[in-house]
C-alpha atoms as one frame of an Amber mdcrd trajectory, in Angstrom:
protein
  46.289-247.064  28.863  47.118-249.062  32.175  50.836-250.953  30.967  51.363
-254.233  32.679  55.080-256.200  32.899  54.458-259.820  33.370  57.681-261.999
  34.238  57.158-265.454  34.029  59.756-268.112  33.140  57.055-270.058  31.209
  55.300-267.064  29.867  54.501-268.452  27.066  51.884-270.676  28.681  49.934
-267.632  29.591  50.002-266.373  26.487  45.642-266.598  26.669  45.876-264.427
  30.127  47.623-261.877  28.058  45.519-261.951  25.299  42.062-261.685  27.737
  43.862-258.512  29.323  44.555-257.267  25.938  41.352-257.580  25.031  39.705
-255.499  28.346  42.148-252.911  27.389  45.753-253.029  28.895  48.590-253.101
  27.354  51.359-256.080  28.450  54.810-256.767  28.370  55.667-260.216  28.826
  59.150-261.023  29.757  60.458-264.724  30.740  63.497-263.630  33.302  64.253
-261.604  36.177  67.193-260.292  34.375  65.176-259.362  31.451  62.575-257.506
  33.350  65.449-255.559  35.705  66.453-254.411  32.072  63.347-253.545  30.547
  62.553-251.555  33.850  65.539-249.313  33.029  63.604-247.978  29.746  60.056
-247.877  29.446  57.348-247.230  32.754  54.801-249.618  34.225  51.684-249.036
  36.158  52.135-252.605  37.815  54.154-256.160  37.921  53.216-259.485  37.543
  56.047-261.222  38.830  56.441-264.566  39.150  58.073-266.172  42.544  59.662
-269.524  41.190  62.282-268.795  38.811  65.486-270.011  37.147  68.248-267.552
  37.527  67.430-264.277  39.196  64.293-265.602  41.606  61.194-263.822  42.407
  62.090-262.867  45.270  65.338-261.633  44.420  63.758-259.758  40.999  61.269
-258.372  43.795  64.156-256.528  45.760  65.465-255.031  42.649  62.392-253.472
  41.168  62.111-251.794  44.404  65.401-250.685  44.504  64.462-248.866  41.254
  60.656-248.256  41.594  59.708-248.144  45.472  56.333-247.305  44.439  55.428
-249.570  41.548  52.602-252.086  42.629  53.997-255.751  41.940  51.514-258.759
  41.755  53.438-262.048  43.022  52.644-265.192  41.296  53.498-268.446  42.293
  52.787-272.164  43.212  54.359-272.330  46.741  52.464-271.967  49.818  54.749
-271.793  52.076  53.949-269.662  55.168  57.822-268.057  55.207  58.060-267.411
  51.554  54.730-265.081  51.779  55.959-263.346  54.554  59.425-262.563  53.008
  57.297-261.369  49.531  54.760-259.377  51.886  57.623-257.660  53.921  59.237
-256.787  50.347  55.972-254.743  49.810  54.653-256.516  47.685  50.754-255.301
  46.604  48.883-258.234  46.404  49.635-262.441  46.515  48.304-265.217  43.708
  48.384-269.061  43.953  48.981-270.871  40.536  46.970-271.857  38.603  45.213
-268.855  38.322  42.205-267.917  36.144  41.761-264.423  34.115  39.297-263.187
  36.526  41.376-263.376  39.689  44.028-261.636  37.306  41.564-258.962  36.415
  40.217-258.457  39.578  43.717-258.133  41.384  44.245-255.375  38.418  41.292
-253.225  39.456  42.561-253.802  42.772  45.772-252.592  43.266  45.510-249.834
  39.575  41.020-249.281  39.190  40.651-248.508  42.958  41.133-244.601  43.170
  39.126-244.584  40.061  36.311-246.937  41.263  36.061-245.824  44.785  36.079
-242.012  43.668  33.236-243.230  41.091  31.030-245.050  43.727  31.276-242.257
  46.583  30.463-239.838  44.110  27.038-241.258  42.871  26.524-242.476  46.595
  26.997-238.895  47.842  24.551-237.636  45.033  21.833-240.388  46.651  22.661
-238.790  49.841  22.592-234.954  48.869  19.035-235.420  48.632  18.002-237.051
  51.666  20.324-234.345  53.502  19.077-231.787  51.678  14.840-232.750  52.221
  16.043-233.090  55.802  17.306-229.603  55.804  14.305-228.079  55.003  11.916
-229.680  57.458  11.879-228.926  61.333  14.676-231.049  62.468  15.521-231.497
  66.552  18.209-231.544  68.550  18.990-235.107  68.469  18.515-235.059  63.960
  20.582-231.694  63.806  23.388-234.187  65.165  23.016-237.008  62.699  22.666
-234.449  59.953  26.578-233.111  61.198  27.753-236.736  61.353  26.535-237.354
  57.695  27.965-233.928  56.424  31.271-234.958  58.284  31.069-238.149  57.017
  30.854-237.678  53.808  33.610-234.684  53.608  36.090-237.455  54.533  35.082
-239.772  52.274  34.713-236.974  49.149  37.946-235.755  50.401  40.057-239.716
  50.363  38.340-240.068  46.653  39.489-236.372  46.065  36.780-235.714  43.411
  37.059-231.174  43.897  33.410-230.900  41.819  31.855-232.395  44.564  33.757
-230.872  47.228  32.398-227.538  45.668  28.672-228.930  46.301  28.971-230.401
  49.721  30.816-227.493  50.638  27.596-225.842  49.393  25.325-227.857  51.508
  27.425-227.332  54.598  26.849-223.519  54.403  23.118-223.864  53.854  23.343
-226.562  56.720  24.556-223.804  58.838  22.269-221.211  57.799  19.295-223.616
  59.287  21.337-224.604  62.373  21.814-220.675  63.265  17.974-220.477  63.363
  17.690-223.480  65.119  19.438-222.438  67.979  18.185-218.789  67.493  14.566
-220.408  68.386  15.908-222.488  71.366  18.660-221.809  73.321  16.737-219.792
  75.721  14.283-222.436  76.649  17.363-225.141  76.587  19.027-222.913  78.733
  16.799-223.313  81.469  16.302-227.230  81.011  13.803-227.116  79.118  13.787
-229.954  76.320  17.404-229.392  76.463  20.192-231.671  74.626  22.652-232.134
  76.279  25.402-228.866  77.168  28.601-228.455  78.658  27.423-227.803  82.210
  26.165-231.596  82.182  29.171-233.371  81.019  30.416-234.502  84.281  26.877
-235.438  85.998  25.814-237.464  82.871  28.782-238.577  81.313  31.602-239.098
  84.040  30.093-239.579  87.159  28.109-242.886  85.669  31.339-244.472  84.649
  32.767-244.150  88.422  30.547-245.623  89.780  31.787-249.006  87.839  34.878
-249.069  90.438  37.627-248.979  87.972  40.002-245.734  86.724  38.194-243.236
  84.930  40.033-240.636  82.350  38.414-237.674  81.199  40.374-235.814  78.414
  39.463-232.945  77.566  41.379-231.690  73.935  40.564-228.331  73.973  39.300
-226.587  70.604  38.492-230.571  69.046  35.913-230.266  66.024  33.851-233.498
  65.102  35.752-233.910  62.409  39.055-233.917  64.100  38.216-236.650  66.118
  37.081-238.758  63.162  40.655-238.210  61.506  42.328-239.606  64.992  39.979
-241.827  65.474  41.749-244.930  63.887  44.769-244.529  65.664  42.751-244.297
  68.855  41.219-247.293  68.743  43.823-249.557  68.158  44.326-249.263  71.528
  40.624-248.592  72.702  36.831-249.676  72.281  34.764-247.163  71.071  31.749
-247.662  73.406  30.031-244.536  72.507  30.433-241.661  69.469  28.331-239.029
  70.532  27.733-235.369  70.159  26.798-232.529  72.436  26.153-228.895  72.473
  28.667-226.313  73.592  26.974-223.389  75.640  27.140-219.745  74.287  29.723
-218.337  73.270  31.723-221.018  72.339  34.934-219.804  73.569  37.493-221.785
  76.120  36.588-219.049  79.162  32.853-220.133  79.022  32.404-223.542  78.305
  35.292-225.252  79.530  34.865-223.810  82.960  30.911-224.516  82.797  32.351
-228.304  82.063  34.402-228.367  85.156  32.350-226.233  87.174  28.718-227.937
  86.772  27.927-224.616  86.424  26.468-222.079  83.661  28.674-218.888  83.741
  26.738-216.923  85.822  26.807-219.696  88.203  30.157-219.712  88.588  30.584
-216.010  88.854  27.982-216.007  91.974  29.654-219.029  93.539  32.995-218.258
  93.114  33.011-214.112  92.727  37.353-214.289  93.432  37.901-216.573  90.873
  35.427-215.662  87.607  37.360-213.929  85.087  35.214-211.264  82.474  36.648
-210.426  79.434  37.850-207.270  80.561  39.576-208.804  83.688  43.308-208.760
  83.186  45.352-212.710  84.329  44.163-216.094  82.818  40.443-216.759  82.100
  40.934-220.616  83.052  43.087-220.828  86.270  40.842-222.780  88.292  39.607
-225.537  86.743  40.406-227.966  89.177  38.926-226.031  91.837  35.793-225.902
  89.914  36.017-229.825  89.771  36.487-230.776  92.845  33.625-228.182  94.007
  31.862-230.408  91.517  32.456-233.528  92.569  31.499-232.612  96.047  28.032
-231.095  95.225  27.601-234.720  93.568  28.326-236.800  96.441  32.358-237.866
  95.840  33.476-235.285  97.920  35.718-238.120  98.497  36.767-239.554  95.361
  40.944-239.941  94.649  41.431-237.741  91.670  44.202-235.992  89.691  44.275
-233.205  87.548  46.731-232.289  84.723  46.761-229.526  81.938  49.381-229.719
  79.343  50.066-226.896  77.775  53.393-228.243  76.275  55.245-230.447  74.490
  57.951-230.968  77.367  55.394-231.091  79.963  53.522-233.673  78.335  55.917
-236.050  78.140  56.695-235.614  81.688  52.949-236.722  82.434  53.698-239.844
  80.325  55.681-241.592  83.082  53.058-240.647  85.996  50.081-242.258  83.939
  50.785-245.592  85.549  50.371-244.338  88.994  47.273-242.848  88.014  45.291
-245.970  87.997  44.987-245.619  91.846  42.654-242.864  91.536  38.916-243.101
  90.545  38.962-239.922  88.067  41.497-238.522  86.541  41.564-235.421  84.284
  43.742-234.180  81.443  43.273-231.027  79.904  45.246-230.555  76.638  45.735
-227.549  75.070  47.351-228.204  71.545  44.604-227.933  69.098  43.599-224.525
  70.698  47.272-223.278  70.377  47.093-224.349  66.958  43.925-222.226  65.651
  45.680-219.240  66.990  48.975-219.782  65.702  47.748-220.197  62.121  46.476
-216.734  62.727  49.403-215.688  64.367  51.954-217.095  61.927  52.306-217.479
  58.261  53.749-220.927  57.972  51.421-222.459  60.257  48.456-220.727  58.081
  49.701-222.219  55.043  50.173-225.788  56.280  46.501-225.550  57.145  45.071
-223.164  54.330  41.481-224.986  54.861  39.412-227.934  56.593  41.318-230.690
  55.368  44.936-229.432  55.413  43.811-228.713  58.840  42.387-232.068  59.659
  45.592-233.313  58.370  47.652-231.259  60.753  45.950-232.447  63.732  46.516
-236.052  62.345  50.001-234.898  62.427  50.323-234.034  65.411  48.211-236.524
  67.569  50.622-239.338  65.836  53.888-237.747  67.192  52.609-236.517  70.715
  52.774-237.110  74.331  49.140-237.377  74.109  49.104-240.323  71.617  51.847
-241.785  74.244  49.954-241.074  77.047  46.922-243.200  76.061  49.422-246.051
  75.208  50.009-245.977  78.831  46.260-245.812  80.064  45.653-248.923  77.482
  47.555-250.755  79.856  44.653-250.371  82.423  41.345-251.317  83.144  40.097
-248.261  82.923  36.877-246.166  81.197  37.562-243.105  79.050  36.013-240.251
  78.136  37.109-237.654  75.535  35.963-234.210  74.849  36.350-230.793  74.165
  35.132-227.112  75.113  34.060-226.228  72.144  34.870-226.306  68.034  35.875
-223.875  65.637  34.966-222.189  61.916  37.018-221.204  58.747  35.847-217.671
  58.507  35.120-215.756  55.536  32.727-213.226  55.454  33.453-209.814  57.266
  30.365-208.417  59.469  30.886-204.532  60.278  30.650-203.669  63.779  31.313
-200.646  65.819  31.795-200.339  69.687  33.780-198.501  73.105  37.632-199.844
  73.825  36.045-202.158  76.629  34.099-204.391  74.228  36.289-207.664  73.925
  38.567-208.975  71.389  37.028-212.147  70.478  35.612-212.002  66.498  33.402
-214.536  66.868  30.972-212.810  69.727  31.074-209.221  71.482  29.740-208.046
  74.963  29.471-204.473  75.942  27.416-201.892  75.603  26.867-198.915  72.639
  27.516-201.836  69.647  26.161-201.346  66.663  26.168-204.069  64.243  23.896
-205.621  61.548  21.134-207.039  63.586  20.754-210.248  60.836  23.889-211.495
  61.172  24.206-212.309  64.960  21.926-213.565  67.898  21.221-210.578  70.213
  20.591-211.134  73.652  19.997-207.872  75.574  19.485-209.335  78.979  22.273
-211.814  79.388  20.767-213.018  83.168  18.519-214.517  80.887  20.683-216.531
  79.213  22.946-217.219  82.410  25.490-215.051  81.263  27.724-212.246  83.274
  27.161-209.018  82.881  30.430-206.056  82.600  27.486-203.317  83.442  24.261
-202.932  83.787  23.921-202.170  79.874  26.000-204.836  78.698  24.055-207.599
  75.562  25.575-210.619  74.164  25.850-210.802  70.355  26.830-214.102  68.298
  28.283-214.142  64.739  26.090-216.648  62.968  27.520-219.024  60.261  31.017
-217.895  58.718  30.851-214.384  59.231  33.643-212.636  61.796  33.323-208.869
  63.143  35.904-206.334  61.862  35.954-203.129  63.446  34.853-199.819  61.210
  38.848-198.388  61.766  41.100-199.566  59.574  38.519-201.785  58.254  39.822
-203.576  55.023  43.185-203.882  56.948  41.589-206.530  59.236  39.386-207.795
  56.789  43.025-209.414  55.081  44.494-210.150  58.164  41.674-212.422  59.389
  39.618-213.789  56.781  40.314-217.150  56.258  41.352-218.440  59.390  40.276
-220.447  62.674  37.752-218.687  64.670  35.246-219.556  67.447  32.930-218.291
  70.123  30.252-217.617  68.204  27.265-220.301  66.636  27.988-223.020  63.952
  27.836-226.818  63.489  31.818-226.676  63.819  31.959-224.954  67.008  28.696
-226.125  68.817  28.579-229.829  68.085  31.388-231.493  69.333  32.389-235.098
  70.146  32.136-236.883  73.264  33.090-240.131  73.160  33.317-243.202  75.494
  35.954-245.501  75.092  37.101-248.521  77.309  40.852-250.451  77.229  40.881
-253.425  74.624  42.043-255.421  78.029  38.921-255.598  79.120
């Protein structure tokens, strides 16, 4: 039962309040004194305080103070007669949980009681039954043909609605949407199974990393103002919806969008197809001295901003001012903070940052990270985290301060793996779980997407023999040798590179400065 402390000089007129409340159920404690309800505090516990602000003796106010002193986190209701502006500040910077003007009736009581005590219950209540409504629209649309453009709003409603099941924290229907996310990505796999080829070559394509610039960036320059593109490497969907409100209380979310990372879905393929304009085979022919195979020892992402600016000539702004910054630390980063300002000068600007990448591999890497993010929404919370306390968050303060355009994206997402998928190949097929290339693999041929001639698909090749092959869904590949060894050491963690809602639809959103 819901226990209620009422402190009210003349509590006695209220004594039909307390018996309506009663009568829906709670129990109350009436008390006529600050000093009395200080006291009472001491002994017995309260779910919430109606406390009223004009007083004899000990005032509201000062009563207010006290209970927090002793219960920080008790929810107190003030009640009182005075309006004046600096008298509900002092009560709302006291914490208080909700305000009342005398007289009040018993259904503005009841109602501030549901409130501020029914609203976990009744919000975990209503998105429950609303997500049961929505199970089966998502799960009609799942079995028909859906395209490129409904694959994306299907994501958005599955993300949606794990943050909202996830605030009301109801776990039996995490265990069904959780469900309907894996048979979600069971369709998706054959979706893109069907037509990446074609989309590869332009045909009825959706949008894909090697179009991000052209489409995205290159429109917003031409408005004459400072353009930003950020690029958060490793940055699911759902990420950005957890940063999203601290985002835009600097910004204006002009567009929320979603495109398709190219294959695989790892930082050495897309990111440089983003900078480049380029698909990777593309980029190896134009720039044979600076492609990187997986084999190839040194960095697989060196020369980004070459790529760019190659870019940006081939579209005509050969002479464009630009910058370009990668931040691969924290000490770095807030370095860049005090050069945003001079930024504004330029017409594009681009910032690469690499923390949400580092932080997939370290909770693979190390066990304290791993625990801190032991699934999707410790891990959402992590990134929360860390986008509140870093150079980025400050960096974005600064480019508020500008007109300026904004776009942010990522390379590609990433996938909780859980499922183990046998495979068995030479010392020069690469390390990546998520997708192999070589040649002499064997693997299971239903759980990947094979591609044998990789020219097709734009792709390098190590030799003339060399295929593609792409993990579908949760599953990662685990070498025959020393098999259940790895099986421990990686199930369960952060993964990409290969084909899944997480890693292939990601955001890419345009923002503008509230100044404008």
């Amino acid at each position: 039962m819901i226990s209620i402390l009422w402190v009210d000089d003349e509590i006695e007129l209220l004594k039909p309040h307390i018996i309506y409340l009663e009568e829906k159920g709670y129990s109350i404690t009436p008390v006529n004194s600050g000093n009395e309800a200080i006291e009472i505090l001491e002994a017995k516990t309260f779910n919430l305080v109606f406390l009223d602000e004009n007083m004899p003796g000990l005032s509201g106010l000062e009563t207010l103070n006290l209970i927090k002193q002793k219960r920080p986190n008790l929810s107190v209701i003030m009640i009182t007669k005075n309006e004046e502006e600096s008298i509900m500040e002092e009560a709302i910077g006291s914490k208080i949980s909700d305000y009342l003007i005398k007289p009040v009736n018993p259904n503005q009581i009841l109602l501030s009681i549901k409130k501020n005590i029914d609203t976990t219950r009744l919000i975990e209540e209503k998105t429950t039954r609303d997500y049961q409504t929505e199970f089966r629209n998502i799960s009609m649309s799942l079995s028909s043909s859906l395209d490129k453009h409904e694959w994306r709003d299907v994501y958005k409603k599955l993300t949606f609605w794990e943050l909202e099941i996830e605030k009301s924290g109801d776990k039996s229907v995490e265990g069904i949407l959780s469900m309907q996310k894996t048979e979600a990505n069971t369709q998706f796999f054959k979706f893109v199974r069907n037509n990446y080829k074609q989309w590869i070559h332009g045909e009825d394509a959706p949008l894909l990393s090697h179009n991000i610039v052209r489409k995205k960036v290159i429109p917003l320059m031409e408005e004459r103002k400072p353009t930003y593109l950020i690029v958060i490497d490793n940055l699911r969907y759902d990420q950005w919806k957890i940063i999203e409100p601290t985002i835009i209380k600097d910004f204006e979310v002009v567009k929320d969008e979603m495109y398709y990372s190219i294959l695989p879905t790892a930082t050495q393929y897309s990111r440089n197809a983003i900078f480049a304009g380029l698909l990777p085979s593309e980029i190896e022919k134009r720039f044979p001295e600076k492609w990187k195979n997986d084999e190839d020892e040194g960095g697989k992402n060196m020369f980004e901003e070459d790529f760019f600016v190659d870019q940006l000539q081939r579209l005509g702004k050969g002479t464009s001012k630009y910058s370009y910054t990668k931040i691969t630390n924290i000490d770095f980063g807030r370095k860049v903070i005090s050069r945003i300002p001079n930024m504004k000068v330029n017409d594009i600007n681009v910032i690469v940052y690499n923390f949400v990448d580092m932080l997939s591999h370290a909770r693979t890497d190390m066990k304290v990270i791993k625990e801190l993010a032991d699934d999707d929404a410790a891990y959402r919370s992590l990134t929360a985290s860390w986008f509140d306390h870093s150079p980025l968050r400050d960096i974005m303060k600064q480019i508020a301060k500008q007109d300026a355009n904004i776009v942010i994206t990522t390379d590609h997402g990433t996938i909780n793996v859980n499922k183990p998928s046998k495979i068995i190949g030479d010392r020069k097929v690469n390390s990546n779980l998520r997708y192999k290339q070589g040649r002499n693999l064997d693997y299971k041929q239903s759980d990947v997407l094979e591609i044998e001639r990789p020219e097709d698909y734009f792709l390098p090749k190590q030799n003339v023999s060399s295929k593609y092959i792409f993990a579908k869904e949760d599953l990662y590949f685990v070498y025959q040798n020393n098999y259940n060894q790895f099986v421990n050491i990686y199930k369960n963690t952060y993964q990409h590179g290969g084909i899944s809602l997480e890693e292939m639809l990601i955001p890419i959103v345009t923002l503008k400065s509230k100044r404008n």
